[in-house]
C-alpha positions in Angstrom: 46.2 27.1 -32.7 47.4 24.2 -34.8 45.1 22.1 -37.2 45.6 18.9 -35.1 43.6 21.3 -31.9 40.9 21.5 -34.3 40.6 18.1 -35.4 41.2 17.2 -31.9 37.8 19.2 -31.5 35.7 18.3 -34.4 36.0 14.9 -33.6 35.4 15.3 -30.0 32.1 17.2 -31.2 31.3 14.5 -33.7 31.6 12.0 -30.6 29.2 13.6 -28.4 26.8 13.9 -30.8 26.7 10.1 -31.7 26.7 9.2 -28.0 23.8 11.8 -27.4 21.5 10.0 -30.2 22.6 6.6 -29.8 21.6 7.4 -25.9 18.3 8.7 -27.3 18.9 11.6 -24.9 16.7 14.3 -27.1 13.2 13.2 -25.3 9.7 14.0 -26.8 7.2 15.1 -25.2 3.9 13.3 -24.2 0.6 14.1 -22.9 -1.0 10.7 -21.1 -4.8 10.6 -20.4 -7.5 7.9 -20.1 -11.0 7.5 -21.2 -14.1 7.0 -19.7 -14.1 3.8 -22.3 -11.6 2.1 -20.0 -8.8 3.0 -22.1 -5.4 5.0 -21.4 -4.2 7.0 -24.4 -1.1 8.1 -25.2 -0.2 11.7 -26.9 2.6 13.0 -28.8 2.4 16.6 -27.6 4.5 18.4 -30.2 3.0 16.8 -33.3 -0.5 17.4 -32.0 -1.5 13.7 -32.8 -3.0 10.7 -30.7 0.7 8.3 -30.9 -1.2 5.0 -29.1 -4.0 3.9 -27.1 -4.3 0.6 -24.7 -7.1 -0.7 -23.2 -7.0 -1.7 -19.8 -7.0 -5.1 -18.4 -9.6 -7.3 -16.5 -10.9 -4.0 -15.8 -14.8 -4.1 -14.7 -16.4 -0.7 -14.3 -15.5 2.3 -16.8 -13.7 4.9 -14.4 -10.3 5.1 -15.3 -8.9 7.9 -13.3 -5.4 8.9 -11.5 -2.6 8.5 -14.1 1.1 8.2 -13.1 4.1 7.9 -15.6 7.2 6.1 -14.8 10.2 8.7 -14.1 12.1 7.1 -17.1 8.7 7.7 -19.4 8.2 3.5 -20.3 5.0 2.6 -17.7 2.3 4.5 -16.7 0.5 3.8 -13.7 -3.4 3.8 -14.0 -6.2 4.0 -11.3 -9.0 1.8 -12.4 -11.5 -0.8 -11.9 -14.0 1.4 -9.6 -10.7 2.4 -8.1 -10.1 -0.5 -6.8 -6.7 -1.2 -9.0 -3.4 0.1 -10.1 -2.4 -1.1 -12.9 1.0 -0.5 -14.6 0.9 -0.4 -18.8 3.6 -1.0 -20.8 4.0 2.5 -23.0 5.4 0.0 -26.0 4.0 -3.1 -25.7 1.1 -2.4 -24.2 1.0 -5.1 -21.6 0.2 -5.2 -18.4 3.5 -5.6 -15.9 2.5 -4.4 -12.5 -1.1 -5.2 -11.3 -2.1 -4.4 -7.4 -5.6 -5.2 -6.9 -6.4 -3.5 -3.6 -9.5 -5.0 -2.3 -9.7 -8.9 -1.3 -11.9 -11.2 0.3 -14.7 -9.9 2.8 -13.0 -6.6 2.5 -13.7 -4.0 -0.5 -10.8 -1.2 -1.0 -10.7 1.9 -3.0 -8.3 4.4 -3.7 -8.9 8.1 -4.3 -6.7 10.3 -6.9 -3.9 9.5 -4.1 -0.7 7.1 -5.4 2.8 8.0 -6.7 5.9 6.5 -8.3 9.5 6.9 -6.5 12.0 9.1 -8.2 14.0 5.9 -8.5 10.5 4.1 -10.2 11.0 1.3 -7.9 8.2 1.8 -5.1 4.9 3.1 -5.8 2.7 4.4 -2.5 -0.9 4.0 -2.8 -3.7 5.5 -0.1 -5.9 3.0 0.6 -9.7 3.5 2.0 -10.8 0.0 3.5 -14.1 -1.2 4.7 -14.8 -4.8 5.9 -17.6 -6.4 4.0 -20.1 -8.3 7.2 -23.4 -10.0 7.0 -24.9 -6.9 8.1 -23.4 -4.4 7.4 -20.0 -2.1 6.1 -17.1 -1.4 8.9 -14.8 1.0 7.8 -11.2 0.6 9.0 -8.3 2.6 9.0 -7.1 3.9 6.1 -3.5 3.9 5.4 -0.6 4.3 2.3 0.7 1.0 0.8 3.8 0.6 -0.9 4.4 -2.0 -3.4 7.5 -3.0 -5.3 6.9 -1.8 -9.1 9.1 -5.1 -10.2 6.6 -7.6 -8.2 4.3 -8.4 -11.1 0.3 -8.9 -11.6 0.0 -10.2 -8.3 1.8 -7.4 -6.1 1.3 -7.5 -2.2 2.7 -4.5 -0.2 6.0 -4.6 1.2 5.1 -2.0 4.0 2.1 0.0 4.8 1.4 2.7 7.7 -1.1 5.3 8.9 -2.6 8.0 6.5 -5.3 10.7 6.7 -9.0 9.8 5.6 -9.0 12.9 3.3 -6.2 12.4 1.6 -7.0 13.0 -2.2 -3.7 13.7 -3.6 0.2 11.8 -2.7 3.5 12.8 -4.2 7.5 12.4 -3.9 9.9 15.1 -3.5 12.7 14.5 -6.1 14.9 13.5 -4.1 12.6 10.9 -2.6 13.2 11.5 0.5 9.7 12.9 1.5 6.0 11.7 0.7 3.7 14.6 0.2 0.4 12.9 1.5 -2.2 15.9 0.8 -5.3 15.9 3.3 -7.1 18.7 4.4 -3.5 19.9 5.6 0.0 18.6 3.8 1.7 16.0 5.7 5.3 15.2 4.9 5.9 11.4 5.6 9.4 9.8 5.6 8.3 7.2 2.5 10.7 4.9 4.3 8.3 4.1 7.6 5.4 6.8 7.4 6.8 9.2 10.5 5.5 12.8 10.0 8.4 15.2 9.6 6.8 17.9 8.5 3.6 19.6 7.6 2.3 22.8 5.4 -1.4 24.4 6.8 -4.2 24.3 4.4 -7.7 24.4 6.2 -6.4 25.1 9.3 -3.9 28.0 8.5 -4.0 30.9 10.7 -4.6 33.7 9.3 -6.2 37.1 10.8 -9.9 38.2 9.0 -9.7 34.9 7.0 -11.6 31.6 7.7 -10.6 28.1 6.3 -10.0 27.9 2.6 -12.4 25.6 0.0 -10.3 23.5 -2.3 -10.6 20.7 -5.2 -7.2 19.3 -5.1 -7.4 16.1 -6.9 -5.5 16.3 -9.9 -1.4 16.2 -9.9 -0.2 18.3 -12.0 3.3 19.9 -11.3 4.5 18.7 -14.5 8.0 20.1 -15.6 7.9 22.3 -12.6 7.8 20.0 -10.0 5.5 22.6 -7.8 2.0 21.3 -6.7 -0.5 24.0 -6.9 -4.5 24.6 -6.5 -6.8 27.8 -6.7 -8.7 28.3 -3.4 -11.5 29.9 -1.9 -11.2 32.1 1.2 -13.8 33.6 3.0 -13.0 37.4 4.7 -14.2 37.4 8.4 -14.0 41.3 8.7 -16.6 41.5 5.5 -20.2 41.0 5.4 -21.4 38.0 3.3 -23.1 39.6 0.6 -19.7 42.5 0.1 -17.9 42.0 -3.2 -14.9 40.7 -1.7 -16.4 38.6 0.7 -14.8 36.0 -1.3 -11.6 35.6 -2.5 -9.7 33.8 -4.9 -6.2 32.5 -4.4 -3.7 30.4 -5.6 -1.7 27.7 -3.0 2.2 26.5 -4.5 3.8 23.8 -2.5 7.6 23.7 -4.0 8.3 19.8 -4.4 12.1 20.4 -4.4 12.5 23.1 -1.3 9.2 22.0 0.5 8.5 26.0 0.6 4.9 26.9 0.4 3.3 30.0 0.1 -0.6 31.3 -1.2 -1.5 34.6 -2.7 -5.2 35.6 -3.2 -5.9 37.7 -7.0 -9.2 38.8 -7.0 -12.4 38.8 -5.4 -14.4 35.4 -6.6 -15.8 35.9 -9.6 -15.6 32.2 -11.4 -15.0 28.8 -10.8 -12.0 27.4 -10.7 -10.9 23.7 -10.7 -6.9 23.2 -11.1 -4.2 25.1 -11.8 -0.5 24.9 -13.4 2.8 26.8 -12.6 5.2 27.7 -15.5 8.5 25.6 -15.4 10.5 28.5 -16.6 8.3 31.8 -15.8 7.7 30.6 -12.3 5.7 33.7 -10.9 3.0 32.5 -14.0 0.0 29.9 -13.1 -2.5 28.9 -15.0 -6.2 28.0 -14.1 -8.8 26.3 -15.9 -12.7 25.7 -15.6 -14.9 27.0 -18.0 -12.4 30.0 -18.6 -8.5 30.2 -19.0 -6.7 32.9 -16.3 -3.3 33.5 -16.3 -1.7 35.1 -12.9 1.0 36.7 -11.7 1.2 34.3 -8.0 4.0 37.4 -7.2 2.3 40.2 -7.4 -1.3 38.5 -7.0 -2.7 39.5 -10.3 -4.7 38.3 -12.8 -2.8 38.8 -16.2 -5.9 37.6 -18.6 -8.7 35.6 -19.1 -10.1 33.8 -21.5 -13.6 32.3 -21.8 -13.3 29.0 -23.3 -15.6 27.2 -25.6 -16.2 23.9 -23.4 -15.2 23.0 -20.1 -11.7 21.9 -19.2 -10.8 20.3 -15.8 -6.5 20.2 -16.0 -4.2 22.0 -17.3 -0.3 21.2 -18.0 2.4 23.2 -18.9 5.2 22.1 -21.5 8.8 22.4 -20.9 9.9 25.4 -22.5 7.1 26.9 -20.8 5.3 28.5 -24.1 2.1 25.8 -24.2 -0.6 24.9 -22.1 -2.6 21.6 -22.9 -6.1 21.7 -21.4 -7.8 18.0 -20.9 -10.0 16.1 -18.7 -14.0 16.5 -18.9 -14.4 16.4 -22.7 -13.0 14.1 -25.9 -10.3 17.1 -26.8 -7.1 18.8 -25.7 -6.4 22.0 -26.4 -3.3 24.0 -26.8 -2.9 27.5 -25.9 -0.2 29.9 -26.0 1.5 30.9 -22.3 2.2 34.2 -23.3 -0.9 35.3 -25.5 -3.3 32.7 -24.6 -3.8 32.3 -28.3 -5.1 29.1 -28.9 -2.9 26.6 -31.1 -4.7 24.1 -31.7 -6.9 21.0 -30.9 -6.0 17.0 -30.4 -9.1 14.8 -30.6 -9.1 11.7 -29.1 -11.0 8.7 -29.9 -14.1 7.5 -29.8 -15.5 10.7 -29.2 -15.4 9.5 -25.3 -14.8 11.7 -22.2 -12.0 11.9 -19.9 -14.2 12.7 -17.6 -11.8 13.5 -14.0 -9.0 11.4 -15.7 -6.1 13.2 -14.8 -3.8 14.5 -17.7 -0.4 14.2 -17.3 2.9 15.9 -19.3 6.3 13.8 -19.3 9.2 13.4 -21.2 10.4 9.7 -22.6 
């Protein structure tokens, strides 16, 4: 080959690696939580450190909860004001640039743990619970999803809203954006565009011989990198008699954001409390749960792999990237960073104030 090919090549390698940093392509990775302090805090995962903090806006109450980043990592979406309010921060100026205050006159609105961004990050949906606020008394209405236009402002009015579940406690996107996960006591799959069920994945009422119906806390999103929703579950065997060892057993539920597969596996016979749980982006047969201990298990084979008991309790857990850390959070006024593979534990981030996350929900992203 002559020396011209190789120049040729050199510069061509020289050329993508300007384009790549001038792009800013090589992302870091951030953890975002709030505190019960009404402020949403913002941490550099990799250098273990607290990078900014922002306090939240005209925001009575102290119960920051649901957190949502933007899908190109500069606004996160926080549920506050008695959760009553999404608000959208600013992750470098730290103002306020999207404000949708739910309730209005004569009528008081909440939202549970239930809103989401579009893949695009141009429509958020948020589940709204309603109740008309009379002389005499409370009248609930229906509840039902709202979506706003992220660019609309402080003072953002739906564009469109339509029918939802009362229980619905968790909502998310595929990534293609062409279905709204709108979790309930079963998964509906809404078309985001007008709300028309095309789909739906069995939870409580799943049919399944010698089981009954399955006890859940699924209020914290957290499929992370992997884009798979997952919760531990309690099932009750029919064909056992209550006080048995296996009378109850433990599972873990996976709904696949990108495929819309879902599948559960039960591990073991119920032995602790489990609160959320985290798949592995890159060992995908691996999730994590998280309470008062640390399990890892094999969702495959229905194993559990280890467990850990921890020193204080943890309500979420997150996966990084590359799959090798797990960041514990919510509950307490620390994260804590394991090892996937050992369950070593790598350190601890505290955050400030010494105030509680409390149910905040912790979320991993890339910016």
């Amino acid at each position: 080959m002559t020396s011209a090919f190789w120049r040729r090549a050199r510069w061509a390698a020289l050329a993508t690696v300007f384009a790549v940093a001038a792009s800013g392509a090589v992302a870091k990775e951030y953890l975002l939580t709030s505190l019960h302090s009404n402020t949403l805090v913002l941490v550099d995962a990799k250098a273990r450190k607290v990078e900014k903090t922002y306090p939240l806006p005209s925001a009575p109450g102290n119960t920051p909860a649901t957190v949502v980043p933007s899908p190109d990592g500069k606004v996160a979406y926080v549920l506050h004001n008695r959760w009553e309010t999404v608000s959208g921060i600013d992750l470098d100026s730290g103002k306020e640039v999207f404000r949708a205050d739910l309730s209005q006159k004569g009528l008081r609105a909440k939202s549970t743990f239930a809103f989401d961004v579009s893949p695009d990050g141009k429509e958020i949906a948020i589940f709204v619970l309603p109740v008309k606020l009379l002389s005499g008394e409370y009248q609930v209405q229906d509840t039902y999803i709202a979506v706003f236009d992220t660019s609309a402002g402080l003072a953002a009015k739906p564009i469109r809203t339509f029918p939802a579940p009362r229980r619905t406690t968790l909502m998310a996107y595929s990534p293609d954006g062409s279905r709204l996960y709108v979790m309930s006591w079963d998964i509906i799959v809404m078309d985001p565009k007008d709300g028309r069920v095309i789909g739906k994945h069995l939870v409580r009422h799943w049919k399944r011989k010698n089981f009954g119906e399955p006890d859940t806390l699924a209020v914290w999103p957290l499929w992370g990198a992997s884009n798979v929703y997952t919760f531990p579950y309690g099932a009750p065997r029919t064909d056992r008699k209550p006080d048995a060892p296996d009378a109850m057993k433990s599972g873990i539920y996976t709904l696949d954001l990108a495929t819309d597969k879902s599948s559960y596996k039960e591990f073991e016979n119920s032995s602790v409390v489990l609160f959320s749980a985290a798949i592995n982006p890159v060992r995908r047969k691996e999730a994590y749960s998280v309470y008062t201990t640390l399990s890892k298990i094999d969702i495959n084979k229905g194993k559990l792999l280890k467990r850990l008991d921890l020193e204080q309790t943890y309500y979420v857990v997150q996966v990084s990237k590359d799959g090798k850390e797990l960041y514990l959070g919510g509950a307490g006024s620390t994260i804590a960073i394991y090892d996937t593979a050992t369950l070593k534990r790598l350190g601890t981030i505290q955050l400030p104030g010494g105030a509680d996350q409390a149910t905040a929900t912790m979320r991993y992203f890339t910016r």
